[in-house]
VEXGUGU-553719 format. One record per residue (C-alpha): x, y, z; chain; residue number from 0. Coordinates in nm, 2 decimals, always signed. Layout:
! residues N
<site u="X" v="Y" w="Z" unit="A" pos="NUM"/>
...
This chain:
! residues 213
<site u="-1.25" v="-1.63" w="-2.03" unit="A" pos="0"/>
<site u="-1.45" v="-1.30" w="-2.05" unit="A" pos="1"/>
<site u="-1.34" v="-1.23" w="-1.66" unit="A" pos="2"/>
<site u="-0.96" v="-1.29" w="-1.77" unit="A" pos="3"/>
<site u="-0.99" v="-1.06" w="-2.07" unit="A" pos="4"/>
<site u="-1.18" v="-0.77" w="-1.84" unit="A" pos="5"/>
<site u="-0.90" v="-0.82" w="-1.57" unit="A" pos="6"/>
<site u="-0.64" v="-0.78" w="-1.83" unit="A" pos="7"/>
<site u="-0.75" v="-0.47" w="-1.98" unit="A" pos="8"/>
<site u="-0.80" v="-0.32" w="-1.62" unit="A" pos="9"/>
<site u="-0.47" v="-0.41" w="-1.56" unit="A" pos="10"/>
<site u="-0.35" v="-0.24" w="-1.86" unit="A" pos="11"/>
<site u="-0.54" v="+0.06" w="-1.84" unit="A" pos="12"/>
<site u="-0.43" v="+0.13" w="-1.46" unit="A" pos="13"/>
<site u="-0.03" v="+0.03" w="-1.59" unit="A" pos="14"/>
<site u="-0.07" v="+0.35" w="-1.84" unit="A" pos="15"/>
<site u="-0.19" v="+0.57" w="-1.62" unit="A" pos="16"/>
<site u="+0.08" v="+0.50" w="-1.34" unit="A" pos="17"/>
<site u="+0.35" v="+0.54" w="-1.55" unit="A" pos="18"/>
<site u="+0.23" v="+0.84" w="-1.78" unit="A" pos="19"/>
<site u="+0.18" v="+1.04" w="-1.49" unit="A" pos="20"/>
<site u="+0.36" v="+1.30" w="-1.33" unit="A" pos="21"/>
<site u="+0.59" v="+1.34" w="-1.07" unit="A" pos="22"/>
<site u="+0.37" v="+1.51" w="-0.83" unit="A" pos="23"/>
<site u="-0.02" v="+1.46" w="-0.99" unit="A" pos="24"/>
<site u="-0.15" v="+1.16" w="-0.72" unit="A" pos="25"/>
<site u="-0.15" v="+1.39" w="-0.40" unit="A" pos="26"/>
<site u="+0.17" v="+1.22" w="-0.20" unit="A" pos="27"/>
<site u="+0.11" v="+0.86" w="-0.40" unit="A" pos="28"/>
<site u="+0.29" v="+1.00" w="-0.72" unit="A" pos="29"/>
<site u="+0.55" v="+0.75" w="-0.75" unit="A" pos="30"/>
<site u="+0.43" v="+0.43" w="-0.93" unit="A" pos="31"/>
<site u="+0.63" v="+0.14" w="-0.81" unit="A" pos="32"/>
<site u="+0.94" v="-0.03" w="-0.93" unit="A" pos="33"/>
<site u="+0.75" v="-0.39" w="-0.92" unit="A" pos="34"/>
<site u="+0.46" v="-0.43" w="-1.14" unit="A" pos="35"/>
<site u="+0.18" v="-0.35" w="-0.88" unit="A" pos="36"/>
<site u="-0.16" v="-0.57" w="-0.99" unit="A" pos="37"/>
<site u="+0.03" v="-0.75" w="-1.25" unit="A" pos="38"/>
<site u="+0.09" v="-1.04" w="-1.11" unit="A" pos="39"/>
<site u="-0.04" v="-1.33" w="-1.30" unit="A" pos="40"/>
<site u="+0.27" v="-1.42" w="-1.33" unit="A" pos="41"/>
<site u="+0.32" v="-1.82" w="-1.35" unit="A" pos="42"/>
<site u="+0.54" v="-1.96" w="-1.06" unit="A" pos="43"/>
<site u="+0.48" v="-2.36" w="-1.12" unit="A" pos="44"/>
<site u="+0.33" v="-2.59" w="-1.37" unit="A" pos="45"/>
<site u="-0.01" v="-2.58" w="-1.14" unit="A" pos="46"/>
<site u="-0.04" v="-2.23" w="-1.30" unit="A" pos="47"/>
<site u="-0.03" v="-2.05" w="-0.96" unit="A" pos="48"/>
<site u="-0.02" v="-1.66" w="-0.92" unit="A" pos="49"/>
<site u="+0.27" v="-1.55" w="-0.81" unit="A" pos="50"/>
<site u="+0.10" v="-1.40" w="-0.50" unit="A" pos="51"/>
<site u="+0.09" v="-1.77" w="-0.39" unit="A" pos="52"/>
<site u="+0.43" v="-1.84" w="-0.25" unit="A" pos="53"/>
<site u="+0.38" v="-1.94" w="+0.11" unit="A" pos="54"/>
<site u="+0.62" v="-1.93" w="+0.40" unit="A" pos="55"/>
<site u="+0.46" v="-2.19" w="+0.59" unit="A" pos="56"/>
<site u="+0.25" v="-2.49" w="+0.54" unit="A" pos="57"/>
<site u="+0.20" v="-2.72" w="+0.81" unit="A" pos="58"/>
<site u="-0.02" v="-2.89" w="+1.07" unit="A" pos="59"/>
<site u="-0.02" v="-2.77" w="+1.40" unit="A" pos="60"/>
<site u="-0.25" v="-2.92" w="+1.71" unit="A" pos="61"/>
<site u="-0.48" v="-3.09" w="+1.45" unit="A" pos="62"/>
<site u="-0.48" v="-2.74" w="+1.27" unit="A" pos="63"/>
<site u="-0.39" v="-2.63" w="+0.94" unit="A" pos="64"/>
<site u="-0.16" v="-2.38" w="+0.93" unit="A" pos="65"/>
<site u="-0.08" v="-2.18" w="+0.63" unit="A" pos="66"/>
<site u="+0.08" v="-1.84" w="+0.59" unit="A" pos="67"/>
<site u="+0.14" v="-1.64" w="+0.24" unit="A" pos="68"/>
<site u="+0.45" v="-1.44" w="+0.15" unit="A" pos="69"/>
<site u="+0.44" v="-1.08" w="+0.25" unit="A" pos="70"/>
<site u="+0.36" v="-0.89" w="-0.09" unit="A" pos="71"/>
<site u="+0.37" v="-0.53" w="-0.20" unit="A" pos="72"/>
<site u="+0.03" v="-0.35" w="-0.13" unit="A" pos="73"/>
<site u="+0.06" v="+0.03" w="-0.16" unit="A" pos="74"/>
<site u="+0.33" v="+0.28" w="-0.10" unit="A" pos="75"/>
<site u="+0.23" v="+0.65" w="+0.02" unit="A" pos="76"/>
<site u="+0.45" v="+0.99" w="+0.03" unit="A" pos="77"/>
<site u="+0.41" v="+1.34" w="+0.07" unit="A" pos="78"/>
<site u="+0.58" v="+1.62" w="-0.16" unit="A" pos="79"/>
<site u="+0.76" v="+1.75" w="+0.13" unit="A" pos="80"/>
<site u="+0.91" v="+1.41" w="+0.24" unit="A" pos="81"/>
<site u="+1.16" v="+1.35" w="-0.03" unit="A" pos="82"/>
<site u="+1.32" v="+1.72" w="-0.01" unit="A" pos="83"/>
<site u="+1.44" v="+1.61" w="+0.34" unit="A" pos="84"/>
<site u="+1.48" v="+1.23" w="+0.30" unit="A" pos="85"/>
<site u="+1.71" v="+0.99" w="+0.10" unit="A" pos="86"/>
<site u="+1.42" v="+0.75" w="+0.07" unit="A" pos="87"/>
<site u="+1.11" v="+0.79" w="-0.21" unit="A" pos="88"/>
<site u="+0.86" v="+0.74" w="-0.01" unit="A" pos="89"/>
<site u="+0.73" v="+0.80" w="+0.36" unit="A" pos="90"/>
<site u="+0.50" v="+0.48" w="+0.40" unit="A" pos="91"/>
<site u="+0.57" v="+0.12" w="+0.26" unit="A" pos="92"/>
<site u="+0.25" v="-0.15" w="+0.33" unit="A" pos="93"/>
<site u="+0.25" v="-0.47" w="+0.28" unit="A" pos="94"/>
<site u="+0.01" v="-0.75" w="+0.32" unit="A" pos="95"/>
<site u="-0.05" v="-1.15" w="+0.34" unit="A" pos="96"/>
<site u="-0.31" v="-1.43" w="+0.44" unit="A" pos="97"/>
<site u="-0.25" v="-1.61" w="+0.71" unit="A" pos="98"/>
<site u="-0.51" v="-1.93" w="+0.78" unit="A" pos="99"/>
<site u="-0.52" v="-2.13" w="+1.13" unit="A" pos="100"/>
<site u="-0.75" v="-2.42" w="+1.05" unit="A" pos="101"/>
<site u="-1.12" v="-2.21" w="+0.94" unit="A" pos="102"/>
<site u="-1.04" v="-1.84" w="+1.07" unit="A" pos="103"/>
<site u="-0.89" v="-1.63" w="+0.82" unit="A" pos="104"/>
<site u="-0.70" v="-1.35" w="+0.84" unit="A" pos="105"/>
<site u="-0.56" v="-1.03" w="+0.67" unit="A" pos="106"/>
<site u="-0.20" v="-0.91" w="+0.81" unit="A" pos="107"/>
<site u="-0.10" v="-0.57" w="+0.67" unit="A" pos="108"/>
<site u="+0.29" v="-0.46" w="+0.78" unit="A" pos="109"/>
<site u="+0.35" v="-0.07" w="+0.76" unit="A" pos="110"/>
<site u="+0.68" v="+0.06" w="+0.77" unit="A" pos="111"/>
<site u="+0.70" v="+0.45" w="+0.79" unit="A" pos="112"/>
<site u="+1.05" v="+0.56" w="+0.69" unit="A" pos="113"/>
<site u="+1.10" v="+0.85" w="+0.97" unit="A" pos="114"/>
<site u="+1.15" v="+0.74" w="+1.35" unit="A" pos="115"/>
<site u="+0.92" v="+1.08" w="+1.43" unit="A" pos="116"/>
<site u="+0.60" v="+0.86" w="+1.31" unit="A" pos="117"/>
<site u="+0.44" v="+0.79" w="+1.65" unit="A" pos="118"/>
<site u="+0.44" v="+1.16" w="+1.70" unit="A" pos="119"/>
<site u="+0.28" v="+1.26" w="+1.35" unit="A" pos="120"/>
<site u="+0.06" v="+0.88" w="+1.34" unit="A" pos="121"/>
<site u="+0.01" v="+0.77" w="+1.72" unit="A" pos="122"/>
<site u="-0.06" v="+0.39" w="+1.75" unit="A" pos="123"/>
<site u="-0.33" v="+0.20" w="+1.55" unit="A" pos="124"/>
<site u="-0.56" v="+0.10" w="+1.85" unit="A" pos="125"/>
<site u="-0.70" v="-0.23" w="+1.93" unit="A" pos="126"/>
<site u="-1.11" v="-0.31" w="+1.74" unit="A" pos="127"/>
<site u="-1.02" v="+0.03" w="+1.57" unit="A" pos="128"/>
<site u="-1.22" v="-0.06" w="+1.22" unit="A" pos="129"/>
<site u="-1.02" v="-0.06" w="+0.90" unit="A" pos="130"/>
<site u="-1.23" v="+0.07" w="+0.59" unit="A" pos="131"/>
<site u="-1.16" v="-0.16" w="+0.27" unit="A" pos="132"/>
<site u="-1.30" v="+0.00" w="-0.07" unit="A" pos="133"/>
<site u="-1.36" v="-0.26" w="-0.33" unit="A" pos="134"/>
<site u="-1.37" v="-0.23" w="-0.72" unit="A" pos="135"/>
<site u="-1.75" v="-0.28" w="-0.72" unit="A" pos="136"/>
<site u="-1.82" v="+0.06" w="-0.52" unit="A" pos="137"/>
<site u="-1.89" v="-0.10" w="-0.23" unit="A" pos="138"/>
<site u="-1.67" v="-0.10" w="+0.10" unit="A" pos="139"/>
<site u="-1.63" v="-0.32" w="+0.41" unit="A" pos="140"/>
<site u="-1.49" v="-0.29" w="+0.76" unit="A" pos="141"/>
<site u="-1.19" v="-0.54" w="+0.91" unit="A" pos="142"/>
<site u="-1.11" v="-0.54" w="+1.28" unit="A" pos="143"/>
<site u="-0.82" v="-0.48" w="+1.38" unit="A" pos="144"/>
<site u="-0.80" v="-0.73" w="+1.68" unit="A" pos="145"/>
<site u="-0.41" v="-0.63" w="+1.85" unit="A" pos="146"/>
<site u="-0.34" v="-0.24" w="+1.92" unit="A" pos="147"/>
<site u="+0.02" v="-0.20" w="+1.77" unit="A" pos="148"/>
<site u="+0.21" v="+0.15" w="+1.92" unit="A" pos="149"/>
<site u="+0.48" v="+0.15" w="+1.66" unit="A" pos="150"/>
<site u="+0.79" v="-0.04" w="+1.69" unit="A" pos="151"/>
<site u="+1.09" v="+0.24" w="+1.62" unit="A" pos="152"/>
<site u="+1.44" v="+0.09" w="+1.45" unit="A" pos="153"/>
<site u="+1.65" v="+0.45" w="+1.47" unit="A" pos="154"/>
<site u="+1.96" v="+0.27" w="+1.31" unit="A" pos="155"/>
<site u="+1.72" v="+0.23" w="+0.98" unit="A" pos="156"/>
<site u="+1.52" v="+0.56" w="+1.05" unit="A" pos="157"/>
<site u="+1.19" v="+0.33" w="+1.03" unit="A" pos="158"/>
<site u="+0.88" v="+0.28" w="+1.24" unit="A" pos="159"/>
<site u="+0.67" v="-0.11" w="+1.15" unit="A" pos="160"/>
<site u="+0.33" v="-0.12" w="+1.26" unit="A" pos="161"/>
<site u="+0.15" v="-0.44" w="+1.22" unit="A" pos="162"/>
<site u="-0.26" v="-0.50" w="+1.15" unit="A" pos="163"/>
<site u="-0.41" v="-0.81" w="+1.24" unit="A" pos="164"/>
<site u="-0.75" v="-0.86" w="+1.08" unit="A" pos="165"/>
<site u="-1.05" v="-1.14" w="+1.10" unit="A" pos="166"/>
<site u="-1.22" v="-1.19" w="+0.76" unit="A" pos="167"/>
<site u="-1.55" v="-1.37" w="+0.81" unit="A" pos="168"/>
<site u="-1.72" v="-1.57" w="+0.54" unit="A" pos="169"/>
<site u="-1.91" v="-1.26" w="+0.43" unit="A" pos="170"/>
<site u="-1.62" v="-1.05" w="+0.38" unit="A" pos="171"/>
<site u="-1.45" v="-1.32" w="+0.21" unit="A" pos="172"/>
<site u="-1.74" v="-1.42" w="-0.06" unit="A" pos="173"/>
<site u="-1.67" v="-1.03" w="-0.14" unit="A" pos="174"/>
<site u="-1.27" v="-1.01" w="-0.15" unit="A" pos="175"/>
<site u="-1.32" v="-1.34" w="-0.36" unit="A" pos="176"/>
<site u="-1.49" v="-1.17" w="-0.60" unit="A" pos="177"/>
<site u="-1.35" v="-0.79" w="-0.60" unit="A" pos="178"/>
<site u="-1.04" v="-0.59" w="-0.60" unit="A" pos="179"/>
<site u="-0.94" v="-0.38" w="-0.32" unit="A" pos="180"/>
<site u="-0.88" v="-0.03" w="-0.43" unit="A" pos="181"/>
<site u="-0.85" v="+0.17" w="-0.14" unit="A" pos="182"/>
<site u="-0.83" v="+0.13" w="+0.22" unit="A" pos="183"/>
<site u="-0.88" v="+0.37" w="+0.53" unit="A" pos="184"/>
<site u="-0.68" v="+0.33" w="+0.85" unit="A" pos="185"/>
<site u="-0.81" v="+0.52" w="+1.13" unit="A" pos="186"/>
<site u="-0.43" v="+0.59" w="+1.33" unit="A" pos="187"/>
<site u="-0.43" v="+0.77" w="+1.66" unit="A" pos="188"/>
<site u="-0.39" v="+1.10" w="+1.56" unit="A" pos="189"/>
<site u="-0.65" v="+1.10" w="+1.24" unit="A" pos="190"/>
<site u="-0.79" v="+0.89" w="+0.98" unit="A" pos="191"/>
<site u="-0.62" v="+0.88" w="+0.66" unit="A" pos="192"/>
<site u="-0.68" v="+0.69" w="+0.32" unit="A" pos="193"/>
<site u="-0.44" v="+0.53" w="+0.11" unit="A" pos="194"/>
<site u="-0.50" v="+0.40" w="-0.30" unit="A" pos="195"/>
<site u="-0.34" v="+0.02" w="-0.31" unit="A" pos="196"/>
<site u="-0.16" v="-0.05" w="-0.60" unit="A" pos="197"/>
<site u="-0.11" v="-0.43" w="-0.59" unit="A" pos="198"/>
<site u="-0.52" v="-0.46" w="-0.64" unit="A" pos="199"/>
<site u="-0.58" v="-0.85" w="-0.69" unit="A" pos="200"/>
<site u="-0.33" v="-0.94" w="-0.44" unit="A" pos="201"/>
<site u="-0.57" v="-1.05" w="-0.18" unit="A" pos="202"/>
<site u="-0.77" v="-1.18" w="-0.43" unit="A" pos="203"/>
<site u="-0.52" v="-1.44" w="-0.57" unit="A" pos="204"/>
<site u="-0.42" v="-1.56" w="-0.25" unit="A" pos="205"/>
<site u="-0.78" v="-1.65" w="-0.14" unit="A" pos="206"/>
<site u="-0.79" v="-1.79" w="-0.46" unit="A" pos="207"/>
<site u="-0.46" v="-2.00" w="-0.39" unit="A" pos="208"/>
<site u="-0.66" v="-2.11" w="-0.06" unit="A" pos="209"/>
<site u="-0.95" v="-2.23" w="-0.22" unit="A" pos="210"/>
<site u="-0.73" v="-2.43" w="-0.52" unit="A" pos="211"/>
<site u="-0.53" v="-2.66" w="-0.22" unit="A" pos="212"/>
């Protein structure tokens, strides 16, 4: 009960600061989102799910379970230069999901850069590069990235997707059980660059959803 009650008033207090702000006060993440980033205990069946548990596939595969979340919101990132020459709001759209074969676990975070230039400004995101996860409690933790991705360009929608493929151990997941993700670090070809999430519990439901099946 006193968990729910701090998680609410979090929730709360980062809602009024997102949406008090100004247009160009978060250093290229100004824009708070149309969906209701980390508020997203919303109900979606009489079990009292979050909403963050929609799957997209359940099944058994080769004596394996196979079970795959619905891609979710995770942050969004822009610049204040990008929107004087661009249609879109932002530059970078993330998004993320668990996807579970039998006992490994992992995190799959989808990056679409809205500019077909991006390999040249980003690179690729190289293969065992390390991804730096910040959690709520102060502490941090490093995910894998286990497939190099070089940017996949779609010039009719003026987009680049990369794709992040990442192994959470036990250890890691005892701590993403138990704490927010506020922040992660991505170290791309041509620098290292940080980005605040947003949609903070979303990891943290679905693990939840895992452990309720």
């Amino acid at each position: 009960m006193i968990y729910n009650i701090k998680l609410f008033i979090l929730k709360a207090f980062l809602y009024l600061i997102f949406t008090s702000i100004g247009n160009n006060s978060l250093m290229g993440q100004e824009n708070f989102p149309s969906y209701q980033l980390g508020l997203s205990k919303i109900k979606s069946n009489i079990k009292g799910e979050s909403f963050d548990c929609a799957k997209t596939l359940e099944t058994s595969k080769d004596q394996q379970d196979v079970i795959a979340f619905k891609d979710k919101p995770l942050f969004l990132y822009t610049t204040p230069d990008f929107s004087k020459w661009s249609k879109r709001k932002n530059l970078m759209e993330a998004s993320a999901h668990l996807y579970q074969v039998d006992k490994s676990l992992f995190l799959i975070i989808s990056i679409q850069i809205n500019s077909i230039n991006a390999k040249r400004s980003y690179g690729n995101i190289a293969r065992n590069t390390q991804m730096k996860i910040y959690l709520d409690n102060g502490n941090h933790i490093y995910l894998e990235n286990i497939e190099r991705d070089k940017g996949k360009v779609n010039r009719s929608e003026e987009k680049t997707n990369y794709k992040c493929i990442l192994p959470i151990d036990k250890s890691d997941r005892k701590l993403l059980q138990k704490n927010f993700i506020t922040k992660i670090g991505i170290m791309w070809g041509e620098g290292y660059q940080e980005y605040e999430v947003h949609n903070l519990d979303l990891i943290q439901n679905q693990l939840q959803c895992l452990n309720n099946k």
